[in-house]
C-alpha positions in Angstrom: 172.4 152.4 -215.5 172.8 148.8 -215.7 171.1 146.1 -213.3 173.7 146.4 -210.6 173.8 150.0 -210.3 169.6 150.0 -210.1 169.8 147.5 -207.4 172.4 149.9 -205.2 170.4 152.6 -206.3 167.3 150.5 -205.0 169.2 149.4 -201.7 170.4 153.1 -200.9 167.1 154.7 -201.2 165.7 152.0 -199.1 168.6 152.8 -196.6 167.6 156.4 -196.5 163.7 155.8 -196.5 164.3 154.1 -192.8 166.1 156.6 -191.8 164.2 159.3 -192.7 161.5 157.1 -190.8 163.1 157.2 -187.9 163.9 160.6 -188.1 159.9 161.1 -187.8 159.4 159.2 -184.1 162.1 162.0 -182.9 159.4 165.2 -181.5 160.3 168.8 -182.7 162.2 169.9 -179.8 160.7 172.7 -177.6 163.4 175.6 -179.3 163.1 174.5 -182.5 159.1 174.8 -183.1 158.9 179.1 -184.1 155.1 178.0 -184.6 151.8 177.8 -182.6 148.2 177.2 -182.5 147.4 180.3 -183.9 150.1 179.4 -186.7 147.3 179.2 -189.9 148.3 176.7 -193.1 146.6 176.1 -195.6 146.7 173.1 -198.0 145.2 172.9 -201.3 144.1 169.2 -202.5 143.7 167.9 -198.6 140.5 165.8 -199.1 142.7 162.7 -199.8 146.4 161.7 -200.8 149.3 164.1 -200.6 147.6 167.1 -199.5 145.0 164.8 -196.8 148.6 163.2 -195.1 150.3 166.6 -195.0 147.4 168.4 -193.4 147.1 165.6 -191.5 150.7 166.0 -189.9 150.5 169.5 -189.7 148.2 169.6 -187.1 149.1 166.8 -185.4 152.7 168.8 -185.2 149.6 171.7 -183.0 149.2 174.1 -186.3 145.6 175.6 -187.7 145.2 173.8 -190.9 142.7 175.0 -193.5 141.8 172.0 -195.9 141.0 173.4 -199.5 139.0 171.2 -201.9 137.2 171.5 -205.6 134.5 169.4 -204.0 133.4 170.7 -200.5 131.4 167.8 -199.5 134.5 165.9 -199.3 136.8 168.6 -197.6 134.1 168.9 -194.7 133.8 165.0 -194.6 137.9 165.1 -194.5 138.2 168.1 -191.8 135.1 166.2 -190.0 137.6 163.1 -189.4 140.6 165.0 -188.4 138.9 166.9 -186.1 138.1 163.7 -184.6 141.2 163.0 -183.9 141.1 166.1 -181.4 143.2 168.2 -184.6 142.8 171.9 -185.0 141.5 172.1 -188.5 138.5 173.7 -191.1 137.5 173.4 -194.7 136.7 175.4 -197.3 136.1 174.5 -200.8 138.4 176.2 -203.4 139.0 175.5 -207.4 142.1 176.9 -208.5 140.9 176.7 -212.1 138.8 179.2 -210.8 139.2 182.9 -210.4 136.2 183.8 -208.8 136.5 180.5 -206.5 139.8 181.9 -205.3 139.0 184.8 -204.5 136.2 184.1 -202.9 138.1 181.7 -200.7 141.2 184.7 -200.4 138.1 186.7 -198.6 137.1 184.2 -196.3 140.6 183.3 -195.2 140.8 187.1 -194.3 137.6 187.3 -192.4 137.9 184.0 -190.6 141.4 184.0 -190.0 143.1 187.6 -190.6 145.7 185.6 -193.1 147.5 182.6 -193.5 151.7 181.6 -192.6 151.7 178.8 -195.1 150.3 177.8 -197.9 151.1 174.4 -199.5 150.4 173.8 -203.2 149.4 170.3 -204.4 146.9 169.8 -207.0 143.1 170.1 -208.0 140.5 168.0 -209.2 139.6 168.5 -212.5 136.0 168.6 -213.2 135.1 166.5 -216.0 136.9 164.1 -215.2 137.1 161.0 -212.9 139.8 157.9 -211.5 139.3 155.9 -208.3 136.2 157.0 -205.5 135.7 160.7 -206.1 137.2 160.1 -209.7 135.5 157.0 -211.2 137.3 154.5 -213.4 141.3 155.3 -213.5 141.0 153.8 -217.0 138.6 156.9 -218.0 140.7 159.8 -216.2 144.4 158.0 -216.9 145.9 159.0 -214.0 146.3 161.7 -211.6 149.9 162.2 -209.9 149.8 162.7 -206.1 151.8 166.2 -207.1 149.4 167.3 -210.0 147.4 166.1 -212.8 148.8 163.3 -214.9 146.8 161.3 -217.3 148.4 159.2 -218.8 149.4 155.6 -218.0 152.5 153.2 -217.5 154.6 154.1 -220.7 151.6 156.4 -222.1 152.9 159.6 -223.1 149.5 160.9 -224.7 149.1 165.1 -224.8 145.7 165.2 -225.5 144.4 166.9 -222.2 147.7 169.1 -222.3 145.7 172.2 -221.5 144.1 170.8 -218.5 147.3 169.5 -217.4 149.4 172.9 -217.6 146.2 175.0 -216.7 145.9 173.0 -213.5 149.6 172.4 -212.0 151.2 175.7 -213.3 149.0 178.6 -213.8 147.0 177.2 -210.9 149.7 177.4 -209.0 150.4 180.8 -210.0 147.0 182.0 -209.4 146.7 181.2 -206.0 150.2 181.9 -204.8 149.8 185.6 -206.6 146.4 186.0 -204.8 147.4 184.5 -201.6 150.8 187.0 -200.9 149.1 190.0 -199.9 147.4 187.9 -197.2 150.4 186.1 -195.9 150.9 187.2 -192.3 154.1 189.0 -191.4 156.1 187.5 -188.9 159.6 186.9 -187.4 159.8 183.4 -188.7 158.8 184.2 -192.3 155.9 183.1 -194.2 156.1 179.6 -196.0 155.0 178.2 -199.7 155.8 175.4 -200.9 154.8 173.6 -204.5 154.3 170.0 -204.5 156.2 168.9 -207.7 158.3 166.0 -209.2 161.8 165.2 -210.3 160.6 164.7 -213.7 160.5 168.6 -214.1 164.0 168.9 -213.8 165.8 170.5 -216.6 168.8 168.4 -216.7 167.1 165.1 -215.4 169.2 161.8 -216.2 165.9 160.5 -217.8 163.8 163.4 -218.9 166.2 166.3 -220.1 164.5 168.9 -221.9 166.4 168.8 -225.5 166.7 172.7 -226.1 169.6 173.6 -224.6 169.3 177.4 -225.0 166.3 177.1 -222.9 168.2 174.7 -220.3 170.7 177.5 -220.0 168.1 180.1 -219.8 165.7 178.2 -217.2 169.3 177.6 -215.0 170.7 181.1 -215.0 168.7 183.9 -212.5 169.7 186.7 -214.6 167.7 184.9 -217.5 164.6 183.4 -215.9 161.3 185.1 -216.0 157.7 185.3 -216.2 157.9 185.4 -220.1 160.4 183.0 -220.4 158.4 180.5 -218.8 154.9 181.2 -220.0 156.7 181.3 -223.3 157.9 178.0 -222.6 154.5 176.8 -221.9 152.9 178.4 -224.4 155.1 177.3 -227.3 154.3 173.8 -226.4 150.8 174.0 -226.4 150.9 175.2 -230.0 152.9 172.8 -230.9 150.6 170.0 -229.6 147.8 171.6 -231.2 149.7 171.6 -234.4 150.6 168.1 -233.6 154.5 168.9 -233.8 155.8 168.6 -230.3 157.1 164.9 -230.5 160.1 166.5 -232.7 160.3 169.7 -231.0 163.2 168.7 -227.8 160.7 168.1 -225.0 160.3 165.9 -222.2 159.3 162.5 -223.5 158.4 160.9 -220.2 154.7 162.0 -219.2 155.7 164.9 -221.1 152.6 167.7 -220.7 153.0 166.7 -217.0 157.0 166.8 -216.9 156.9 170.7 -218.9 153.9 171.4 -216.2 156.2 170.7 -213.1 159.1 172.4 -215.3 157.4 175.3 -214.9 156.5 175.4 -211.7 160.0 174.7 -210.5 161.2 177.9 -212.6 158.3 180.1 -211.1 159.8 178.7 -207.8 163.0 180.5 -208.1 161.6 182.9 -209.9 159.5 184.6 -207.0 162.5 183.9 -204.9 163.8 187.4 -206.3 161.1 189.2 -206.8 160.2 188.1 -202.6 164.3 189.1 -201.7 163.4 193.0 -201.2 161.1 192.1 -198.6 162.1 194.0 -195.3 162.3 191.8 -192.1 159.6 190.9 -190.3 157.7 190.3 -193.9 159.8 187.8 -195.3 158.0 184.7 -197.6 160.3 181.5 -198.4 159.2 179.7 -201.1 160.3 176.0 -202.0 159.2 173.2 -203.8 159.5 169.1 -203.3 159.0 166.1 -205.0 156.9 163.2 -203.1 158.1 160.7 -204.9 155.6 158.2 -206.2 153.3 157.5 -203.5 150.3 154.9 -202.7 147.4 157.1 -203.5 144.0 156.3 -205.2 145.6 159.0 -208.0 148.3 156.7 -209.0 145.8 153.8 -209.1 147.9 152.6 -206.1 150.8 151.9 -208.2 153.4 153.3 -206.1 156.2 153.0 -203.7 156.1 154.6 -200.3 152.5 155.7 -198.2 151.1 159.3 -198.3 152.9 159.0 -194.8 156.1 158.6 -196.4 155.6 161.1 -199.3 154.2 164.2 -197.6 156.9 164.1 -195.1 159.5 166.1 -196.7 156.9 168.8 -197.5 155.8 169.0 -193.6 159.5 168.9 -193.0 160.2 171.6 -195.1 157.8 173.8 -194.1 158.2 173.7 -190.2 162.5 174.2 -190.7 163.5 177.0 -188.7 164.0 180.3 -190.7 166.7 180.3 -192.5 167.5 182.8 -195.4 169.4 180.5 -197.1 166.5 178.0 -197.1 164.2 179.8 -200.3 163.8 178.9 -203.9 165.7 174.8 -203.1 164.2 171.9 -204.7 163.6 169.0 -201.9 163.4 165.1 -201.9 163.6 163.1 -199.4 164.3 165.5 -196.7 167.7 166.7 -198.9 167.8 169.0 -201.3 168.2 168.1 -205.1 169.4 170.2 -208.4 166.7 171.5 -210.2 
């Protein structure tokens, strides 16, 4: 794209990032809110950021919003501010690195609150590690990506925490989404989960394609995509990085252990869309998934573009749409839906 067609590109976005801003002063008419008080969500990474601004705007929109956190300290001290603000919300601390930790936090969600309708994905902290306040020195950590874990930096495309990064945004995300389904509360309306993820784990992005185009075709075709085929996927590159091959290997090459991360999730996305289709009514879970877009945050060493405002409203948005069928296994930006 040459200099003319960023700056339209620039100008059109900007366009649709005021509308979309008006669009937000315009109250949830009375027919269109299917939820309540009583309507539980819960939101993973809601200390600060992404996951703070979405919990935020859930309640303020009059829903129950559970605020998980690694740390608790900070999830109490969060919730302790909302509630302030005369919100409906509670804390519990949760590490989805974790097994025991989410379990443990499954069972209270049960005894406290009989369930959950959503449940919103961001990211965890990692322990071990630290970037701005809770995190240290950005320069030690790298940086972490409002959507997930990202160290690296600018035009950094180091692997070395590769592991942390895949273990974090994709089987983290698989953990608690598999542990958190039984527990979903049935309803008219459906149940709700949504992923926070990025446009960089696109298979056929414009500036981070993945090279193998067998596995594009597989990744894009329902009657190919699975559980195997995507830990496979994940797997494969993690040997390769440990054999110090993957440069050569067809991946990503833009924040690349991040990119495959978000890759993944956006397959198991569409994945559990099937395996959720059999559902009967009255039990029904949509899933979807959304990219922020890169956002102020103390994670991205404030190097972004829009406010946590901005970039956790297409996840509220998406979460609080009327039930629609249709409206399950769609990859959101910007309150539209994008190609995966």
């Amino acid at each position: 794209m040459g200099k003319k067609g960023k700056e339209r590109a620039k100008e059109r976005r900007a366009q649709r990032l005021q509308e979309i801003s008006e669009l937000r002063k315009i109250p949830y008419p009375p027919l269109r809110r299917w939820w309540s008080s009583e309507t539980v969500a819960i939101v993973t990474g809601a200390n600060r950021g992404i996951g703070y601004e979405i919990a935020r705007q859930l309640a303020g929109h009059g829903l129950c919003v559970i605020l998980a956190s690694r740390a608790a300290d900070r999830g109490h001290k969060a919730a302790d501010g909302l509630r302030e603000q005369g919100l409906n919300v509670d804390s519990h601390q949760l590490d989805v690195l974790d097994a025991a930790s989410v379990e443990s936090f499954e069972k209270w969600v049960v005894l406290k609150y009989g369930g959950l309708d959503i449940l919103k994905f961001a990211w965890s902290n990692l322990p071990g590690f630290v970037a701005h306040g809770e995190y240290g020195s950005v320069r030690q950590l790298k940086k972490v990506n409002n959507a997930g874990v990202n160290f690296n930096v600018g035009s950094d495309n180091s692997v070395e925490f590769a592991e942390k990064v895949i273990a974090t945004n994709y089987y983290g995300t698989k953990r608690m989404i598999e542990t958190m389904i039984p527990i979903m509360k049935h309803s008219a309306f459906g149940a709700r989960i949504l992923n926070v993820s990025s446009r960089l784990g696109r298979v056929n992005g414009r500036r981070n394609r993945l090279g193998d185009a067998n596995l594009r075709e597989q990744l894009l075709r329902d009657e190919c995509l699975s559980e195997e085929l995507i830990d496979g996927m994940v797997v494969k590159f993690i040997e390769q990085v440990k054999q110090g091959s993957w440069a050569s290997k067809g991946w990503p090459q833009m924040f690349t252990d991040y990119s495959i991360s978000k890759l993944a999730v956006n397959a198991y996305t569409r994945l559990m869309v099937g395996r959720f289709s059999s559902r009967p009514e009255g039990q029904k879970i949509y899933i979807n998934c959304y990219c922020p877009g890169w956002v102020k945050t103390a994670m991205t060493a404030w190097e972004g573009n829009i406010s946590s405002e901005e970039g956790a409203d297409t996840g509220v948005w998406v979460v609080l749409l009327p039930s629609q069928p249709d409206i399950t296994g769609k990859f959101f930006a910007e309150r539209r839906e994008i190609s995966f």
